[in-house]
C-alpha positions in Angstrom: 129.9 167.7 -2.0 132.8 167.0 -4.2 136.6 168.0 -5.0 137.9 169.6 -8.0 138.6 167.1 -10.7 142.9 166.8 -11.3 144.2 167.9 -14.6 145.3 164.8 -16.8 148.5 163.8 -16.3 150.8 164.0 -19.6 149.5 161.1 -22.5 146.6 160.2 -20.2 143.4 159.6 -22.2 141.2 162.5 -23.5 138.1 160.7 -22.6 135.6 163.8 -20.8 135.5 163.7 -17.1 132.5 164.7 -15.3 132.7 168.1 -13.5 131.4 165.8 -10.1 132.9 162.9 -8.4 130.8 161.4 -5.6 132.0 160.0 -2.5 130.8 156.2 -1.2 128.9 157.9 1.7 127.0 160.4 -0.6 126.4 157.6 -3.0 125.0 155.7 -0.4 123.3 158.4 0.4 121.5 159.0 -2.7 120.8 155.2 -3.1 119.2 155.4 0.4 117.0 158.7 -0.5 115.8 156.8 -3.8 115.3 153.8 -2.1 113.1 155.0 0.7 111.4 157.3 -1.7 110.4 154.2 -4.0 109.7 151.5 -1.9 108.6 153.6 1.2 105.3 151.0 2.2 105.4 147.6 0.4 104.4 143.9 1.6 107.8 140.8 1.0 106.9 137.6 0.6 109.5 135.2 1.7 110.9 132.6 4.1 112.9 133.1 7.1 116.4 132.2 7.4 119.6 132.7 9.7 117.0 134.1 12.1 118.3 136.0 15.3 116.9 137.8 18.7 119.3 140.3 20.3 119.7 140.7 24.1 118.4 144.2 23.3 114.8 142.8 21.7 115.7 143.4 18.1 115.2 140.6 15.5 117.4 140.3 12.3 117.2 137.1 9.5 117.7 137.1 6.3 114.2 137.1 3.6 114.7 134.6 0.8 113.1 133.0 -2.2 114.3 130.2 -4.8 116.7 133.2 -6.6 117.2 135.9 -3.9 117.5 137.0 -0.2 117.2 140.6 1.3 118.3 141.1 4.6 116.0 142.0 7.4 115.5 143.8 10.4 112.5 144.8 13.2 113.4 147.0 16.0 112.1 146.1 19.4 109.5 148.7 19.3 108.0 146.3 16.4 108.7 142.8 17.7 107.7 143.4 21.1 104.1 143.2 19.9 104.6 140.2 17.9 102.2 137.1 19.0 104.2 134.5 17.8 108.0 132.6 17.5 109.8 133.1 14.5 112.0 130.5 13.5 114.0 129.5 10.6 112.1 127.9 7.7 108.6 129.7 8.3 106.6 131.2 5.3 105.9 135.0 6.2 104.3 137.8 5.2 106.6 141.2 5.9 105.3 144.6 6.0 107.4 147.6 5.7 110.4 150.0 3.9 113.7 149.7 2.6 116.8 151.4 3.6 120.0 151.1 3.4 123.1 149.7 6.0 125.3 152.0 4.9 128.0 150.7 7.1 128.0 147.5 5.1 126.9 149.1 1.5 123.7 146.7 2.2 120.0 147.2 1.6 117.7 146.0 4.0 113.8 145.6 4.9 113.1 147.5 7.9 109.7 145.3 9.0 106.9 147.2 10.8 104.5 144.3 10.5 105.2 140.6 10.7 102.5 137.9 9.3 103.0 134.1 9.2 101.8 133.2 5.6 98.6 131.1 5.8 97.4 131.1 9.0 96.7 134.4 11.4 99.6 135.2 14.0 96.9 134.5 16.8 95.9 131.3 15.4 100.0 130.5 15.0 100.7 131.5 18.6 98.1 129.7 19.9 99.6 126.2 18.6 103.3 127.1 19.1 102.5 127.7 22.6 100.0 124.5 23.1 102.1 122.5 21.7 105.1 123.7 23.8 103.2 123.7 27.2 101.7 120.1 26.3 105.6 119.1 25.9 106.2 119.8 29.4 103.4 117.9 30.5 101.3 120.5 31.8 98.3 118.8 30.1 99.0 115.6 31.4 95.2 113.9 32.2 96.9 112.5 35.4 97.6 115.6 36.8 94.3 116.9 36.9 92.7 117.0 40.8 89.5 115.7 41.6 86.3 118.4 41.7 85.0 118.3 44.9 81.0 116.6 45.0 79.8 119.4 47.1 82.1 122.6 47.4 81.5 125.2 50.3 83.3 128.2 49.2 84.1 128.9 45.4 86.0 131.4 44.0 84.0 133.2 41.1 87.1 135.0 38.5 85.2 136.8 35.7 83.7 140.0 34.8 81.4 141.8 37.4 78.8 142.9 34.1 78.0 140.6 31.2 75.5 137.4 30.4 78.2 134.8 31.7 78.2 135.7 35.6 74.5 136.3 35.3 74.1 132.9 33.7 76.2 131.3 35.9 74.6 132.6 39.4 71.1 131.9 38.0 72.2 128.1 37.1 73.9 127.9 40.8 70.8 129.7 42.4 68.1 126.9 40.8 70.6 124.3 41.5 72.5 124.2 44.7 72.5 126.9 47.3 74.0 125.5 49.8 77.7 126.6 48.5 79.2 130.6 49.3 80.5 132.6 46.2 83.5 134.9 46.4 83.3 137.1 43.2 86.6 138.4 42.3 86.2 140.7 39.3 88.7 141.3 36.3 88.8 142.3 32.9 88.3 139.3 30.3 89.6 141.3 27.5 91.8 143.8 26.3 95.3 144.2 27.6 94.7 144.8 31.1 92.9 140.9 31.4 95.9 139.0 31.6 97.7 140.9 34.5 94.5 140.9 36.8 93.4 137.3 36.0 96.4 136.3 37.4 96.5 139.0 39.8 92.6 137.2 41.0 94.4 133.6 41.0 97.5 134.7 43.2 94.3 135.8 45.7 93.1 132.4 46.0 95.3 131.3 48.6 94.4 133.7 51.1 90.7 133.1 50.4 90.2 129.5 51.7 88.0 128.4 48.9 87.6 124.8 47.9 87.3 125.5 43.6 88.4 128.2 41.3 86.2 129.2 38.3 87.3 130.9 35.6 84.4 132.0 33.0 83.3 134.5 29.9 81.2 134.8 27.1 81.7 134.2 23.7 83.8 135.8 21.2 86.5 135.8 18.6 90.0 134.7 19.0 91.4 138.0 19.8 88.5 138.7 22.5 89.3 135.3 24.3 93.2 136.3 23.3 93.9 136.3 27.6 92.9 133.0 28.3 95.3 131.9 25.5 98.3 133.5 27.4 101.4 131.9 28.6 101.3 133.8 31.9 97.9 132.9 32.4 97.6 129.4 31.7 100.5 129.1 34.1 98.6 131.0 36.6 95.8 128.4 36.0 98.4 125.2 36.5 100.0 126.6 39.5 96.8 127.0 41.6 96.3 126.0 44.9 92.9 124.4 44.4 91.5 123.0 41.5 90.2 124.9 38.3 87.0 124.9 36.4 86.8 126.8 33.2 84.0 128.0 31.2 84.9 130.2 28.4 83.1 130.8 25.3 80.4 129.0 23.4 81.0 125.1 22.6 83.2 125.5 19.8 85.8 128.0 22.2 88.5 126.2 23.2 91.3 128.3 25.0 94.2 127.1 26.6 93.6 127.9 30.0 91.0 125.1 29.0 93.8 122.4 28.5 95.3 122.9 31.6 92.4 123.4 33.7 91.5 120.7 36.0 87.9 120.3 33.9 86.6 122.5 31.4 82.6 123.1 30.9 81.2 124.0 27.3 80.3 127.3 29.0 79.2 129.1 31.9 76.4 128.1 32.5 77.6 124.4 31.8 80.1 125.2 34.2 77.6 125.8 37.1 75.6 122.3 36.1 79.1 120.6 36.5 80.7 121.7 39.8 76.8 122.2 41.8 74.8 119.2 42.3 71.2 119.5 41.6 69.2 119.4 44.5 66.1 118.4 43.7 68.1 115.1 41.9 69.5 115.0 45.0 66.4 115.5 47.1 65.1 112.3 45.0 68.2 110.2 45.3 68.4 110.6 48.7 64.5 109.2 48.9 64.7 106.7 46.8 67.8 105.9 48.7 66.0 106.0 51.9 63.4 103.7 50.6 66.2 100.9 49.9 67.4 101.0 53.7 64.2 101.0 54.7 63.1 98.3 52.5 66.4 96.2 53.8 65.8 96.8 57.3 62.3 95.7 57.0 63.7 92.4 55.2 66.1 91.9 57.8 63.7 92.3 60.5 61.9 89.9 59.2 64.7 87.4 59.1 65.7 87.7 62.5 62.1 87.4 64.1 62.0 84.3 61.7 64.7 83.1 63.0 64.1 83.6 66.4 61.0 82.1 66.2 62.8 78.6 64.6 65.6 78.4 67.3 62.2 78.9 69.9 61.1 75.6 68.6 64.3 73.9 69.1 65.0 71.4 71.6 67.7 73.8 73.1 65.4 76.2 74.2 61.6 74.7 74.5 63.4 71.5 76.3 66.8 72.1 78.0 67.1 70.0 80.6 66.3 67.2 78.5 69.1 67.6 76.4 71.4 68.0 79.6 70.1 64.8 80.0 70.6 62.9 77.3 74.0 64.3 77.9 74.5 62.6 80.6 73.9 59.6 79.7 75.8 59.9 76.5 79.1 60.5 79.6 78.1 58.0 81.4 78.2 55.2 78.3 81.4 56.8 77.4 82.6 57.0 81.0 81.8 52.6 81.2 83.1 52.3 77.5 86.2 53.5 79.1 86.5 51.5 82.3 85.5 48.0 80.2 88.7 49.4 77.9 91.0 49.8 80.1 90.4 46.1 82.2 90.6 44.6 79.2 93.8 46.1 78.0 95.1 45.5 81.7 93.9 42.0 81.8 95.6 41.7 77.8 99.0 43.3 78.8 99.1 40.8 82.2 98.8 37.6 80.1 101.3 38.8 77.8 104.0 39.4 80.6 103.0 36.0 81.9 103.8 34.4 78.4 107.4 36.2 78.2 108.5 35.1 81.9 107.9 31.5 81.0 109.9 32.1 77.7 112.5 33.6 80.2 111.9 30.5 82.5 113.2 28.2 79.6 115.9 30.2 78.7 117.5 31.2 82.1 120.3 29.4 84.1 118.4 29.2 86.8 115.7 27.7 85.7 117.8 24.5 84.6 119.1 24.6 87.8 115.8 24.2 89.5 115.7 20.9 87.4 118.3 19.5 89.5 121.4 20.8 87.8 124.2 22.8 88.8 127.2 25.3 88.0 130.6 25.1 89.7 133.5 27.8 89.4 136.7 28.7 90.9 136.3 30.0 94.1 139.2 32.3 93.8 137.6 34.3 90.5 134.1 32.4 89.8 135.4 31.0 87.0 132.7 28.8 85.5 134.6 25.0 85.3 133.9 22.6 82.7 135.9 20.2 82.8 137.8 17.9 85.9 141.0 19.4 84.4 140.4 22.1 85.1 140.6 22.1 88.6 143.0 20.2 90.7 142.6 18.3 94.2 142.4 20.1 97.1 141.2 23.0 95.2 138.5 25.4 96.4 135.5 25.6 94.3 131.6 26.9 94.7 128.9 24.6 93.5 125.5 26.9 92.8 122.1 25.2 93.3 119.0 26.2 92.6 118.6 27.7 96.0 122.3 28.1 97.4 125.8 28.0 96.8 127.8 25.1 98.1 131.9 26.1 99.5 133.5 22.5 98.8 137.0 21.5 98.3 138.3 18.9 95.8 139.5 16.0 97.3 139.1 13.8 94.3 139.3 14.3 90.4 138.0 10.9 88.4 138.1 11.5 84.7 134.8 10.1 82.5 136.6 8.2 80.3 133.5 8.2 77.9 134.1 12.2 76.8 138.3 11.6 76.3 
């Protein structure tokens, strides 16, 4: 285990040297045996820091309080049956031995058991996941689909033994019974649940079913622990046709709940929400018979009253009569009309006659029909107006009323009265 120990050099001190020098390994060693030995089973109290997952599953971070920190690690045989996220910052309680790193000289926690301090880890996983799935949306209220008013074909996904099918089928059976169950049995419970829940769901789609119901009794959080599942509750989300859940008592409330289009109270409740009750129905449907039948009797009784008023009428008890006194109402408008238009004619006729005799005064003619008349140039009509403007010998018309005089000028005398 170790060397001899070198004789002292010449003047060297005569201080005694032990017979046994150890090595850093062996020391290491030893440290590790009495480590282990001492602190073989013991509970840490601390908060996570510089927290790390490894591609191969293990998790190292560093355990810490106000004055120290001890390194930690838990294989993947141990984390792989953790139930929640570790993160930096979270109060845990750690369960387990110490040993030492001897590569690094360090000592470190090797954790068999991993506790978030003040809450259970099932109780911690269940929020970390809520809240994570309600962050993307998958609770979203608008994204839940409609439950059909009267389903045909249902697919039942619980256990084939146990009070909550036989409450559930005794509900449906007093209810409605006009709707076919497909009973798909799987474990509710226990590690096997999970896989063959969703196994059930991905058997929807070949099953033609209009509703998917998901139900189980009561029990604690680790019995209901599979609805609470990431793969389930995306199972759930990603169905085909809508979901109905009915897990637990009232105060269960899963997370295959959340995401469920609705969630009964429990399974019987569940039955009481998706069936209708038929002999509610059965009474609806009378009473609802009895309005129709009540507002066909009212209008019935409108229509022969008013059939019987427009029998009374003139229209009907007396036709021609009214054809009559149609007639005559034409033939007053038809008179009406005639006097109109002779009096309009007989109007419009004086009126021409008093602009022709306005015309009358105004025209040339008309002063020539008075005795007067125009003479012009008989080469280019030019109206003359005066003796000097024509000369002797000169061609000229004279227009009369009712002619045109050729003359030629053999004789110009000037009115000396107009010089």
């Amino acid at each position: 285990m170790s060397g001899e120990v070198p004789p002292l050099a010449p003047g060297a001190s005569s201080s005694p040297v032990p017979a046994e020098v150890l090595t850093v390994s062996e020391l290491t060693y030893v440290i590790r045996q009495q480590l282990q030995a001492t602190f073989a089973e013991l509970w840490i109290e601390g908060e996570v820091s510089n927290f790390h997952r490894a591609g191969s599953g293990h998790l190292y971070m560093t355990l810490k309080d106000e004055q120290a920190q001890l390194r930690a690690v838990m294989w993947r045989g141990e984390s792989s049956k953790l139930q929640f996220d570790l993160a930096d910052g979270m109060a845990v309680l750690a369960f387990g031995s110490i040993d030492v790193y001897a590569a690094r000289g360090q000592y470190q926690l090797r954790i068999h058991r991993l506790l978030p301090k003040g809450i259970g880890p099932l109780e911690l996983a269940f929020r970390q996941l809520r809240d994570r799935l309600a962050s993307e949306g998958l609770f979203d209220p608008t994204k839940k689909r409609p439950i059909p008013t009267f389903p045909k074909r249902i697919a039942l996904v619980t256990s084939s033994r146990g009070a909550a099918i036989r409450d559930f089928l005794e509900v449906t059976g007093r209810r409605w019974q006009g709707a076919e169950i497909v009973v798909l049995p799987v474990a509710v419970q226990g590690e096997r649940a999970p896989e063959e829940i969703i196994r059930a769901l991905a058997d929807v789609a070949r099953l033609d079913v209009d509703l998917v119901i998901l139900i189980r009794g009561g029990g604690s959080l680790e019995d209901l622990w599979a609805f609470n599942t990431e793969s389930v509750v995306r199972a759930i989300a990603a169905s085909p046709v809508p979901t109905v859940t009915g897990i637990g008592h009232e105060i269960d409330v899963t997370i295959a709940d959340m995401v469920a289009d609705l969630r009964a109270l429990t399974p019987s409740e569940a039955a009481e929400r998706v069936f209708p009750d038929a002999a509610a129905f059965r009474v609806g449907l009378a009473a609802q018979q009895d309005r129709l039948l009540g507002a066909l009797r009212r209008r019935l009784e409108l229509s022969r009253e008013r059939v019987a008023r427009l029998g009374a009428s003139a229209a009907l008890s007396r036709p021609l009569s009214i054809l009559e006194s149609r007639a005559r109402d034409v033939d007053d408008a038809e008179a009406a009309l005639a006097r109109g238009i002779l009096y309009r004619c007989e109007d419009a006729k004086q009126q021409l006659a008093r602009w022709g005799q306005a015309l009358d005064a105004l025209s040339p003619l008309g002063v020539l029909a008075r005795g007067y008349s125009l003479a012009s140039r008989t080469t280019d009509g030019t109206l003359i107006k005066s003796v000097k403007e024509v000369a002797v010998g000169e061609e000229i018309d004279v227009r009369v009323a009712d002619g045109v005089l050729k003359s030629t000028v053999k004789q110009v005398e000037t009115d000396h009265e107009h010089e």
